[in-house]
N, C-alpha and C positions, 0 to 999 in steps of 0.2 A: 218577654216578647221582644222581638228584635224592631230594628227601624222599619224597614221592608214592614215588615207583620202591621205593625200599628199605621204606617200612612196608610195599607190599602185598605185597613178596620174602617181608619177615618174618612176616606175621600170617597172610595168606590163602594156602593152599595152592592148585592147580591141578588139578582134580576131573574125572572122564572123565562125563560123562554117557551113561548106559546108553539104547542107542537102543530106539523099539519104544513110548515112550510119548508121539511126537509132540512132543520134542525134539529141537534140530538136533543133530545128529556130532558136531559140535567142540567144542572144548573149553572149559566155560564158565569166566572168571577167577572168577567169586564162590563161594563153597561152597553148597551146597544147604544143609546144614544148618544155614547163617543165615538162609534164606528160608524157614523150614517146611515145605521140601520134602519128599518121601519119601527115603532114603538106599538109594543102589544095593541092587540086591539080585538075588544069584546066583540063574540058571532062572526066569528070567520070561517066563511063557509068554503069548500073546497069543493069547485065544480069537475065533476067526472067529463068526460070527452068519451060521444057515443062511440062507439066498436064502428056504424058503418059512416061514420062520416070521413072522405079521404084526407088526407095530411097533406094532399097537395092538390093546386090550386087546376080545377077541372083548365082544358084550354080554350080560349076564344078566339076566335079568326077577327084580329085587329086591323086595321087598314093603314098601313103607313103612311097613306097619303091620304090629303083633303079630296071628301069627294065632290065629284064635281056636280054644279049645279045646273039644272033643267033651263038651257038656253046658253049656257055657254060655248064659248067658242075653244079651240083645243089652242094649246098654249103653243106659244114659238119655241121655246124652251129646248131643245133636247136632253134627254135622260141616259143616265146609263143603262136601263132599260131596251132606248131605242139601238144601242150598240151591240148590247146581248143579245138582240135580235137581229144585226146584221145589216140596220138603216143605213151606218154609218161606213159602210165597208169601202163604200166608192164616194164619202163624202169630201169636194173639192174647194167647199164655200169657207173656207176660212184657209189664211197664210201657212197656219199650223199643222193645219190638214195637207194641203199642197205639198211641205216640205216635209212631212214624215211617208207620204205617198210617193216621193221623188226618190226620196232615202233607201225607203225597201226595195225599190223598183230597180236602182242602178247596184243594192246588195247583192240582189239577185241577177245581175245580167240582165237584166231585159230590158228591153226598147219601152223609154218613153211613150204615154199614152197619145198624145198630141206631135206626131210627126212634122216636120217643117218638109215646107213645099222647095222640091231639089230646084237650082240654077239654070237656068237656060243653058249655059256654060260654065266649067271650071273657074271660079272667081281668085285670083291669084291674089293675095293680103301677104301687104310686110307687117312686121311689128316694128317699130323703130322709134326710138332716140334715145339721144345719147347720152343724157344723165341721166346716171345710175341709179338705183332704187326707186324708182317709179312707178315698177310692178311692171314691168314689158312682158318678164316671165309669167307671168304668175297673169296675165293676161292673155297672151296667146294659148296657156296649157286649160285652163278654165274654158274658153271662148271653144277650140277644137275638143276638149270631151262633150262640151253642150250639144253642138252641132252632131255631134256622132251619137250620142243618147238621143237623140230625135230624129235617127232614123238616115242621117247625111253621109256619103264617104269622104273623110277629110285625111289630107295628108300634113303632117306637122316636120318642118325643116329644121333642124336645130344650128341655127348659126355662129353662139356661143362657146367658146372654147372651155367656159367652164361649164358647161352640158347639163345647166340646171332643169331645162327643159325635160329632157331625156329620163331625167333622175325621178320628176315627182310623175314621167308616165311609167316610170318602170322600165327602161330601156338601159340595157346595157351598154357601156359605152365607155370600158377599160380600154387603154391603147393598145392598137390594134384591132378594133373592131372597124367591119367597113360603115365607114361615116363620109360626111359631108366634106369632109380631108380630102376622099380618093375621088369623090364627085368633081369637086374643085380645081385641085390640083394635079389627078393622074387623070382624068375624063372618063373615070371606071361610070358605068350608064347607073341610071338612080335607081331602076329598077332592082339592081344590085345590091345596093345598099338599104335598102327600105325592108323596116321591120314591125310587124303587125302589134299593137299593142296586146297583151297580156289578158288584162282586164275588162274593157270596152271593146265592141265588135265595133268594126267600118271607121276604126282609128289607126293610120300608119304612122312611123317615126322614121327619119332619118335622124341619128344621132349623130353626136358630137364629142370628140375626141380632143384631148389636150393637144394632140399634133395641128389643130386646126391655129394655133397660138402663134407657130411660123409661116403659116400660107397667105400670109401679108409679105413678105417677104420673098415667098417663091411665085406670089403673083408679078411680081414688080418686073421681071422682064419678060414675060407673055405675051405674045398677041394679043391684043381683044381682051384681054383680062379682066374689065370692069362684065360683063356679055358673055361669062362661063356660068354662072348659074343659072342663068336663062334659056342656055343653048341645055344645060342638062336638064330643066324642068320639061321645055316644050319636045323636049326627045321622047321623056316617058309617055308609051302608048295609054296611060289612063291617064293622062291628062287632057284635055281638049278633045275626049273623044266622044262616040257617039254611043258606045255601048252602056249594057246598066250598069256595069261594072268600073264606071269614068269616075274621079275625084270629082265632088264636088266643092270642094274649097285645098287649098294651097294655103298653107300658113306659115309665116317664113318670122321666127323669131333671130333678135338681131343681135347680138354685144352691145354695149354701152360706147358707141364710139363711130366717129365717122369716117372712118377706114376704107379700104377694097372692100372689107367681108359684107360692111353696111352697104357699099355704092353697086358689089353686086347683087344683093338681097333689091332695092332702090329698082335697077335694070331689069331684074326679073318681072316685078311685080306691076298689075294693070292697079291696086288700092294699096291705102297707105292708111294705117291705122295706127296714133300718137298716144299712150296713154300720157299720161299728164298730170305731176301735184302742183294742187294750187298753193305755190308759193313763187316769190319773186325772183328765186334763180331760174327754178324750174322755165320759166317765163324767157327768161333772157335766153336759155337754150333751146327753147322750142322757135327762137326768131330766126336762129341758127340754122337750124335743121330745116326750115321753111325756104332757107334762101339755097342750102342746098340741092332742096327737090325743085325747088325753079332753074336750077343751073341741069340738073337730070331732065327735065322735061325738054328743055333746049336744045339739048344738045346728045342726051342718048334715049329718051324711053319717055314721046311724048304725050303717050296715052295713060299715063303717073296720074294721080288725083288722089287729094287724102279725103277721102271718104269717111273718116270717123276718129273721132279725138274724145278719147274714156277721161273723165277727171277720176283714177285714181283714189287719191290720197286729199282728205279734205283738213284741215288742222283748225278751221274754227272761222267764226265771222271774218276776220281780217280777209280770207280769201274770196269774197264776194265782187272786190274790186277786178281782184288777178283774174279771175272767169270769165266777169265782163268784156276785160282787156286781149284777153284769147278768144273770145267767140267774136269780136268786131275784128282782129288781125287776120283771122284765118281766113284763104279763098275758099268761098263755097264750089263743090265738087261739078262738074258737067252732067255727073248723070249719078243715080243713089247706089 
């Protein structure tokens, strides 16, 4: 007898396995009770499963929801439910709602639901000042699509030589196009050069050409040269006019700098709107530009009044001071 042979004689018994639980007969050599199997057991009966009872679980109509109780009042809640149904299609009560109702609206073209009421007259808006990165752009191009998605006709002047205006409406404005260059400097009429935006209905652009970079320079011996873009605005028949077909806002974005192109942007314009970061340079240049448009109201254009100063750019409590300090410097406007 080998080794093999005599351990398994000695250690492992010889076990009958009890038929009936889908076990063969015979005899297995390993014990059950080392496998965790169940250990024999006397009267095991093996229940048959009737023919009509089904194998699967009949259905009941379960209620997903608590039902409700005799006196309750219906809950403020909304459901998705109430959406699948179609409650929520024109729902404006929450920010979320508003601004995904705002989103598809201008996806699609179409005019804002809440219309703003047009101007007695064409209201002429500079954007100005003169240090950089403030958001002037990105304030006048925001400010004039709002006004045009609400139903307004507004005209957007692009006074910048780097024609970032132009850029984020979609206006073309490679050299050579007629821009605010040929308005300026050759008195080609603005009507001319005025280009319907693309995307947004009752929004115009004068664009802005790199040429416009020398017309500080070819203004300098002109007549009247501060008083040319003013004489081309009040030329165009939709401005100041009486048909429906009249701008209702002029928006005149400026360069970063207080030049001709600003002092005639300045001249043209009856409001003056400063975007503004609160921080302490920002500060020091807006005292600058203030003493400017007092020297314009003086002496060329003295129906001027800054009517609206945007804080921009907010960088943290520190600028609580700065705001205070700008809303007590600023002269309040003669009329809103």
């Amino acid at each position: 007898m080998t080794v093999l042979e005599e351990r398994a004689a000695r250690s492992v018994p010889m076990a009958q396995v009890v038929p009936g639980l889908g076990w063969p007969d015979s005899p297995s050599p390993v014990s059950t009770s080392l496998l965790g199997w169940p250990q024999a057991a006397t009267g095991l009966r093996v229940v048959e499963t009737p023919a009509d009872v089904p194998r699967e679980t009949s259905p009941v109509q379960v209620s997903r929801e608590t039902p409700a109780k005799k006196g309750d009042t219906p809950s403020p809640v909304r459901t998705a439910a109430h959406l699948a149904a179609g409650a929520l299609a024109t729902d404006t009560s929450t920010p979320l709602a508003r601004s995904v109702e705002h989103a598809l609206l201008v996806k699609e073209g179409r005019p804002l639901t809440d219309s703003l009421p047009r101007p007695a007259r064409t209201r002429v808006m500079v954007v100005a000042n003169q240090k950089g990165g403030v958001g002037k752009t990105t304030s006048a191009v925001n400010l004039a699509a709002a006004l045009a998605q609400h139903g307004l006709r507004v005209l957007l002047l692009d006074l910048d030589p780097q024609g970032n205006a132009s850029t984020a409406l979609s206006i073309d404005h490679h050299r050579g196009t007629p821009s605010t260059y040929d308005a300026l400097v050759d008195g080609v009429p603005l009507a001319d050069v005025v280009q319907p935006n693309p995307e947004i209905d009752h929004l115009f652009v004068v664009p802005s050409t790199i040429d416009l970079a020398g017309a500080e320079i070819e203004l300098v011996s002109m007549v009247a040269r501060e008083g040319r873009l003013r004489k081309a605005i009040h030329a165009h028949p939709q401005v100041f006019g009486t048909g429906h077909d009249r701008f209702d806002y002029v928006l005149i974005d400026c360069p970063p700098s207080l030049g001709l192109l600003t002092l005639n942007a300045l001249v043209a314009a009856d409001e003056m709107l400063i975007p503004i970061q609160a921080e302490y340079y920002a500060l020091e240049g807006l005292g600058q530009l203030l003493e400017t448009v007092e020297m314009v109201k003086a002496h060329l254009n003295p129906d001027l009044v800054v009517s609206t100063i945007v804080e921009t750019v907010r960088s943290g409590l520190r600028c609580d001071l700065t705001i205070s300090t700008v809303s007590s410097s600023c002269p309040r406007p003669s009329r809103a």
